[in-house]
N, C-alpha and C positions, 0 to 999 in steps of 0.2 A: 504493500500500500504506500510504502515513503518511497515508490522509485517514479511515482507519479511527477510530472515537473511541466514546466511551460516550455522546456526543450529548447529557449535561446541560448545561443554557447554562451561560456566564457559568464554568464548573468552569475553574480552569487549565488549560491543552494539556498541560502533563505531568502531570497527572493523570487525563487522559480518554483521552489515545493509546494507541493499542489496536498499536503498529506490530511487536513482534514475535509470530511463530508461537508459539501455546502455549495454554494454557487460563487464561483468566478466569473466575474464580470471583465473582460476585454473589448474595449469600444476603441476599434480602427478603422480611419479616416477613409484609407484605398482600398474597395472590395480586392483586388490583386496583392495587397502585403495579407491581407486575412488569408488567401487560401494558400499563401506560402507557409504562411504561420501555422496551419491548421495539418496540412501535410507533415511539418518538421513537430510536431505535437503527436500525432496518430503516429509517424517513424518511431518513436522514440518510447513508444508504452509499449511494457514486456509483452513477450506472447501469450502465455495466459491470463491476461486482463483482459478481463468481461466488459466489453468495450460495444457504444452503441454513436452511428452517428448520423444527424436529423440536419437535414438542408434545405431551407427554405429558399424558395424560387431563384435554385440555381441547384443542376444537375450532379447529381452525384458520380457519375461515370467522370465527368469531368474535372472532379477533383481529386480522384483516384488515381488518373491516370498516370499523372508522375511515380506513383511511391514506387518504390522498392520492392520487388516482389517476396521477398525474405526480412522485410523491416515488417513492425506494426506488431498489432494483435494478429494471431493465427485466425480467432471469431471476431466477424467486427457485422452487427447488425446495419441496416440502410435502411434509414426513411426520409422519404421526401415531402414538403408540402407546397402548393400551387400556390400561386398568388392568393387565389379568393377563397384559401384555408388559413391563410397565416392567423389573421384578429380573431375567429375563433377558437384556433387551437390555442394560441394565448390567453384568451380570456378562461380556457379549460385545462390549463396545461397541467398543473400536481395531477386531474383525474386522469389525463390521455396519458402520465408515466404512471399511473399504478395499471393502470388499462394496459401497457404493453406489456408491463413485469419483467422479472429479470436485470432490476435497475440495483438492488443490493449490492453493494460494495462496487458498484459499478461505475465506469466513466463515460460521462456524457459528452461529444462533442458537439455542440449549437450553434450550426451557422446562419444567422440571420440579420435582412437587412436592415439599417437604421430605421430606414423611414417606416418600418412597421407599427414605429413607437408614437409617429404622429397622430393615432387616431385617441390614444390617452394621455391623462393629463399626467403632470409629475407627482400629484398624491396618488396615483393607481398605479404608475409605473414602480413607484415603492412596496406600496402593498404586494405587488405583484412578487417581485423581487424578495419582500421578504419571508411570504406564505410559502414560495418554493423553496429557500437558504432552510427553513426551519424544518423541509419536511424531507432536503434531502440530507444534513443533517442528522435524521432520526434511523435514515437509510443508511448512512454512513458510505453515502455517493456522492459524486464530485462530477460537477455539470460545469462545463467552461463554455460559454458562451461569446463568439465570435458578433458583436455586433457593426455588423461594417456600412460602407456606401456613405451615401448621400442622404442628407439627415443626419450627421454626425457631427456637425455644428450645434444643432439643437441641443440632442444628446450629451456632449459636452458641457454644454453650460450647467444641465441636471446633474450630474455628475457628483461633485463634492457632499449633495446631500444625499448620497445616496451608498457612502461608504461603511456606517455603522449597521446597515441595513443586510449586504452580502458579506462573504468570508473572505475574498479577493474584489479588487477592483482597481485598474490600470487602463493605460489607454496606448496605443501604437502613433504614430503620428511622422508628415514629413513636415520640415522647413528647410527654406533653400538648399533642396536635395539632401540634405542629410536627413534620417532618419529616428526619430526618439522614444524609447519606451520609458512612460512618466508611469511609477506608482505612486495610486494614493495609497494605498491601505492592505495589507495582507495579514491573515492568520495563519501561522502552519506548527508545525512540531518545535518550530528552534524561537517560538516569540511572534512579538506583536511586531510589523515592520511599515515603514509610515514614510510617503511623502521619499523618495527619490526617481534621479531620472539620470537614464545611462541613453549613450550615443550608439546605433546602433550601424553596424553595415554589411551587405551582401556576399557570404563567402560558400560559393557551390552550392546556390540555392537556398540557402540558409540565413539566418539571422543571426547575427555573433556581436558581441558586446566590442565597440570598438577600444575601448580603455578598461581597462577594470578596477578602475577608481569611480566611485560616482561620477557625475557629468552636470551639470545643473546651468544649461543654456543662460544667457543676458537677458535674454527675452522672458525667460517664466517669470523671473523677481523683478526683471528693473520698473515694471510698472508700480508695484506697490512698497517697495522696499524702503520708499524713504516717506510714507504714508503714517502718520499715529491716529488711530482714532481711540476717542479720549471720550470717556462718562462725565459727565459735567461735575457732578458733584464729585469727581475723582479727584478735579484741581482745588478743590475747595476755596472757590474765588479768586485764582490766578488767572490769569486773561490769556486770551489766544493768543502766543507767541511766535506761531510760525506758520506761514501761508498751508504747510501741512498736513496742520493741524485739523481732524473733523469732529467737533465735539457733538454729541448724543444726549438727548435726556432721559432717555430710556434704553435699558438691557437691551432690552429688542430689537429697537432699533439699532443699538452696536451693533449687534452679535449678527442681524439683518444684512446690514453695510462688512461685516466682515467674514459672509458666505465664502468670494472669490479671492479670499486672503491669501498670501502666501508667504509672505515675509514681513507685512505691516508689523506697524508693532498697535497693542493693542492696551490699553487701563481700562480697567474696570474698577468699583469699590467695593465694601461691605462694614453694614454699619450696627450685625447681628449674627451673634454664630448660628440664629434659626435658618440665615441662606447657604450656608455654605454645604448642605448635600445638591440644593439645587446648581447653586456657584460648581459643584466639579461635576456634575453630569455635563455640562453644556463645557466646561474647559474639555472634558474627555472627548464628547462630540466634534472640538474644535480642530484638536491634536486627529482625531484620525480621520479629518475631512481632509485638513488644511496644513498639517506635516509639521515637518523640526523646527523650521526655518519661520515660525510666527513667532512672534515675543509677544509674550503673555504680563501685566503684572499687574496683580491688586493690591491696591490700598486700604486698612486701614483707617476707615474715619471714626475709630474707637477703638479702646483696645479692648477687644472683643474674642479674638480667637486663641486658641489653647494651643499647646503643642500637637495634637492631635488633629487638630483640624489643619492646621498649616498642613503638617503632613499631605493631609488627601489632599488638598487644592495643587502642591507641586508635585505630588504624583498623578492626579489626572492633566496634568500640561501646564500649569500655571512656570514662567521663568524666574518669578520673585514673588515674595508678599513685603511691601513698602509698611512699618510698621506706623499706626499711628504717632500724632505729633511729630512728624519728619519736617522739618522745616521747606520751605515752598523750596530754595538753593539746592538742599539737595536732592529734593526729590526730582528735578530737573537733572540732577547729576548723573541718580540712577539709572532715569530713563534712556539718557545718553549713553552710557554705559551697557543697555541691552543690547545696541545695534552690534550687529554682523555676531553675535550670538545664536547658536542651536541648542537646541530641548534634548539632552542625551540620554534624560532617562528612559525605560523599558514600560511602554506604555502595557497597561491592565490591557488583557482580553474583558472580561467583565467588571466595569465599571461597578456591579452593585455590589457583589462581594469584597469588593476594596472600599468603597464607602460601609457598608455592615462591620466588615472588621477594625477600622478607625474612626467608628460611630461613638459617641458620647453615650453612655450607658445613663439611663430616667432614671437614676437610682440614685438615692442620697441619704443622708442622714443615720440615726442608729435604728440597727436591724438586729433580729434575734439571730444568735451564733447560730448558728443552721444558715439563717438564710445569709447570713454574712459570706460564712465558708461558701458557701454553691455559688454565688454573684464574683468572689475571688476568682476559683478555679475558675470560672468561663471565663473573665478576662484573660489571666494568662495563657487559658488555652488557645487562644485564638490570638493574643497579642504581636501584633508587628513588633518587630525587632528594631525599628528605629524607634520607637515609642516606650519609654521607661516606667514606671509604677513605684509608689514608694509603700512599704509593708511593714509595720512596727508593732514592735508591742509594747506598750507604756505602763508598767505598774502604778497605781495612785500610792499617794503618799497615804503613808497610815495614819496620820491626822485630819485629813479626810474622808467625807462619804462620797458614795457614787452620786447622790443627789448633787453636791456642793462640788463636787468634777465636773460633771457632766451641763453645770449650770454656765460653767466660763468655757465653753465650747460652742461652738458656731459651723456647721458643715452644712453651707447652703450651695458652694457648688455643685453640680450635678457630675457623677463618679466621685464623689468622696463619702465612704461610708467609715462604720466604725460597727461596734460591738461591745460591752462588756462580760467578761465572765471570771470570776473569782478574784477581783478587785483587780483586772488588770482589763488595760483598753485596748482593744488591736484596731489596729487604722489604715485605712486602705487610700492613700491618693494618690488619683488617678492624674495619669501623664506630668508626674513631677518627677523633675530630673534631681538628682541627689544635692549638688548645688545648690538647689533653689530650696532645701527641705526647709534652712532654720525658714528662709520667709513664709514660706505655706503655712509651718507652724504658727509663724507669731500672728499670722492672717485670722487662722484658726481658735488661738484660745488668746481668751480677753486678758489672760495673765500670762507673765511670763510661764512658758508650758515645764520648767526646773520647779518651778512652786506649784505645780499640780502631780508633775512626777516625780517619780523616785529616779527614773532612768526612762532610758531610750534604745531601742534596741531595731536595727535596721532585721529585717525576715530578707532570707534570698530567694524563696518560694514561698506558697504555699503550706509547701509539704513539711515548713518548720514550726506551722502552728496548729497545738495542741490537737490533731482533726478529732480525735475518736470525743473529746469533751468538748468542742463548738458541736458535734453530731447529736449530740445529746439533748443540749439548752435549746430549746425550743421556742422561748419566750423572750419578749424584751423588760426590761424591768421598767414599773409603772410605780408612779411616789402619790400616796395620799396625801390629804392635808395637813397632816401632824409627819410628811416627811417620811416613812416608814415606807421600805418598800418590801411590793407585791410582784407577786407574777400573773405576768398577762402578754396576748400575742398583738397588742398595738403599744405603742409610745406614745403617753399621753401627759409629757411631765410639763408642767410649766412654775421653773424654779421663782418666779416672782410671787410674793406674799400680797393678797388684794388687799388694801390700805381704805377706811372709812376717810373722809376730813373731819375732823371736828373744830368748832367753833369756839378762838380760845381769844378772852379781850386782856390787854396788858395796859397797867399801870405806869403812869409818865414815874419818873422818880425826878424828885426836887432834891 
C-alpha cells in the first residue's frame, strides 16, 4: 500500500506518497501534461494492485496506448463516460463506486475534464469532495483525480478552500514554458506536508523534478508578499503607516481578504481565552490552504492566554503571539521582523484532537480525593510534553484547621484544583512552569503560603501521591457554623462569619 506515489521522478517521497485512503485532488491546466501524468502514475503501481480507471469524454484506448506492455497493474479495470453522463454520475458518484465494487484497498485513476465543474457551485463542489475523501477513507482506497482542460482557471481560484476538505491536493501548471507542480496540502505516512512548489521538466516522457530543492517561482509571492492585512483593533489606535497596509474590522473579513494569501503577512487579536479554540481552527485552516510562507501573528489586547493556549494557536500556524502591553515601537519591530520568515512547524493532521488535548480542563477548585486523583491522571495522561503541571503536596501547619487553611486560598483559575486529606493539601496547577511556582502560589493564598504550611513538596507524577487513600475519601469536607467539620460530596464552606450592625451612640469627652 506505501509503494502507491504520484510517480514524478526525483519529487521527495513525502511529497508523492499517495499511502493513505482518501481523494487526491490534481487540477492540470493542459489536458496533454494530464494524460502524460496519468500514464507515468498507472507505469508505476505494482502489478498486483487492484487498480481501476474511469475516463470521462476522452477515450480510453487512447490513453493506453503508450504504456508499456510489462509496466502497470497486471488487472486494470476501464470505464468510460460520455459527455451527457459526466453531471450525473457526479452528482451519484460514492453510489456508482459501491455499485461497481471491488474498490477496497483499491486505486482509483479519474480522468476528468475541468469544465465538468461549471455546472456546480463551490459549496457543492466541496461537499462533493468531501462525502467521497470520507467514504473512501473508510474503504481505505485512494482515488487520484486528474482534473484537466479548460475550466481550470475557474477551478483554480476554488482551490485553497478546498484543501482541509480532501487528503491530497496540488495542481500541475505551465508558465513561460516551464512547467510547475504547486502543492497545497498532503497527508501520507511521513506527516502533514503544506504549500511547496518544484520546477518540473520533460525526461522520456516523463515528469522529473528539475532541482531537488524546492522551487518557489517570483510570481506565486511577489504579488502579496509585501501585503499586511491588519484587525483594527490589533493596532490599538496606531494609524495606517504604510500604503500596504489593509486594515479589517472584522475576523471575516481578514480571514475573507486572506483566502488567496500566500506570503502576506497577517495580525489578528484576542481579547478572551473563550476565542482561542475558534482562533486555531481557522489558523489550522489557514496553514493548510495557504502554506509556510504566511506570517501569522496575534496580539494580545489582555493578558488573557495561558501557557496552554499559546501553545495551540502556534501549533495550529500562528508565527508569534505579540504579548499584551507591547509598546506601539515594538510591536512594529516585531512585525518587521516576520518578513521572509517560514512556519517550520509539523502541522496537526487533526486539528480537534490537538485542540482536546491542550484544552483548559472546566474544573476548578476543591474536589473530593477521588475525584481529584481521576481529573490528575487524565491530564497527564494525555499531556503534551511542551506543556508543564505543577503537583504538590502541602502539609498544614499544626496550628491550624482545615477551615482556617482553606479560608486564605483562592483557586479561581480554571485547571487549578486541590484536595485535602489527612491535614495535608495536594495541589494541582495546571500549565505552571516550575519558575513561575512561588508567583502562582503567592497568587493563590492571601498569606504568605510558609504560614499556612509546614513544607512544600514538588510530586513528579501522579503515581507519588498516596493513590490507594485519595481512592478511598470520597467526600469533600463541609464546615458548619460552629466550624466543625463534616463529611459530604459538595463544598459548601464559606469561611466569613455573617456580622449583625448594631447601633452604638458615643459620648463627646470634654
Amino acid at each position: 500500500m506505501n509503494n502507491i506515489t504520484l510517480a514524478i521522478r526525483h519529487l521527495p517521497r513525502e511529497l508523492r506518497l499517495l499511502s493513505h485512503g482518501g481523494l487526491y485532488w490534481l487540477a492540470v491546466e493542459h489536458t496533454a501534461d494530464a494524460e502524460m501524468l496519468a500514464r507515468q502514475c498507472l507505469e508505476a503501481l505494482p502489478a498486483g494492485q487492484p487498480s481501476t480507471l474511469i475516463c470521462a469524454d476522452m477515450p480510453v484506448a487512447g490513453l493506453l496506448a503508450p504504456l508499456a506492455s510489462d509496466a502497470g497493474p497486471a488487472q486494470l479495470r476501464l470505464f468510460e463516460l460520455e459527455t451527457g453522463q459526466i453531471t450525473l454520475a457526479l452528482r451519484h458518484f460514492v453510489s456508482e463506486l459501491k455499485r461497481l465494487g471491488g474498490v477496497r484497498d483499491g486505486v482509483i485513476l479519474f480522468m476528468l475534464p475541468a469544465s465538468a465543474w461549471r455546472v456546480f457551485g463551490p459549496d457543492a463542489v466541496i461537499r462533493w469532495a468531501t462525502e467521497l475523501n470520507e467514504w473512501l477513507r473508510k474503504q481505505h482506497a485512494k482515488l487520484l483525480l486528474l482534473s484537466h482542460g479548460p475550466g481550470w482557471e475557474e477551478q483554480h481560484a476554488a482551490l485553497p478552500a478546498m484543501a482541509r476538505h480532501v487528503t491530497g491536493l496540488s495542481r500541475l501548471y505551465r508558465r513561460e514554458g516551464d512547467v510547475f507542480f504547486h502543492l497545497y496540502h498532503l497527508h501520507n505516512a511521513l506527516g502533514m506536508h503544506l504549500a511547496q512548489c518544484h520546477k518540473l521538466d520533460l525526461r522520456q516522457r516523463a515528469f522529473a523534478v528539475d532541482d531537488a530543492s524546492p522551487f518557489v517561482p517570483e510570481f506565486v509571492q511577489a504579488e502579496d508578499r509585501e501585503r499586511c492585512l491588519i484587525l483594527r483593533t490589533a493596532l490599538e489606535g496606531l494609524p495606517r503607516l504604510s500604503p500596504n497596509w489593509s486594515i479589517f474590522d472584522t475576523p471575516a473579513a481578514l480571514w475573507s481578504a486572506a483566502a488567496d494569501a500566500r506570503a502576506a503577512t497577517l495580525v489578528l487579536a484576542i481579547d478572551d481565552n473563550r476565542q482561542v479554540e475558534a482562533l486555531a481552527r481557522q489558523l489550522h485552516a489557514a496553514r493548510s490552504s495557504c502554506g509556510k510562507a504566511l506570517k501569522i501573528a496575534v496580539r494580545e489586547l489582555s493578558a488573557c492566554l495561558r501557557h496552554n493556549e499559546r501553545q495551540l494557536l502556534l501549533a495550529c500556524g500562528a508565527n508569534m503571539i505579540i504579548p499584551s502591553r507591547t509598546p506601539a515601537e515594538h510591536f512594529l519591530i516585531l512585525i518587521d521582523g516576520l518578513q521572509g520568515q517560514l512556519w517550520f512547524r509539523t502541522s496537526a493532521a487533526d486539528v480537534e484532537s490537538l485542540v482536546g488535548r491542550l484544552r483548559t480542563p472546566r474544573v476548578r477548585g476543591l474536589l473530593s480525593p477521588r475525584d481529584f486523583l481521576r481529573q490528575v491522571d487524565e491530564l497527564y495522561q494525555t499531556r503534551v510534553t511542551e506543556i508543564c503541571h505543577q503537583l504538590l503536596e502541602l502539609p498544614i501547619r499544626r496550628m491550624l484547621t482545615v477551615e482556617q487553611c482553606l479560608g486564605q486560598l483562592s483557586l479561581s483559575r480554571f485547571g487549578d484544583m486541590a484536595c485535602v486529606l489527612d491535614d495535608h493539601l495536594y495541589l494541582l496547577l495546571f500549565t505552571c512552569r516550575s519558575d513561575g511556582l512561588d508567583a502562582a502560589l503567592a497568587h493563590i493564598c492571601r498569606l504568605p503560603w510558609q504560614d499556612l504550611f509546614s513544607d512544600r513538596r514538588s510530586l513528579e507524577s501522579p503515581d507519588a501521591l498516596p493513590r490507594a487513600a485519595l481512592e478511598q475519601a470520597t467526600a469533600v469536607p463541609v464546615f458548619d457554623d460552629n466550624g466543625d467539620a463534616n463529611e459530604s460530596a459538595s463544598f459548601a464552606y464559606s469561611p466569613v462569619t455573617k456580622l449583625t450592625p448594631k447601633r452604638v451612640t458615643l459620648k463627646r469627652a470634654i
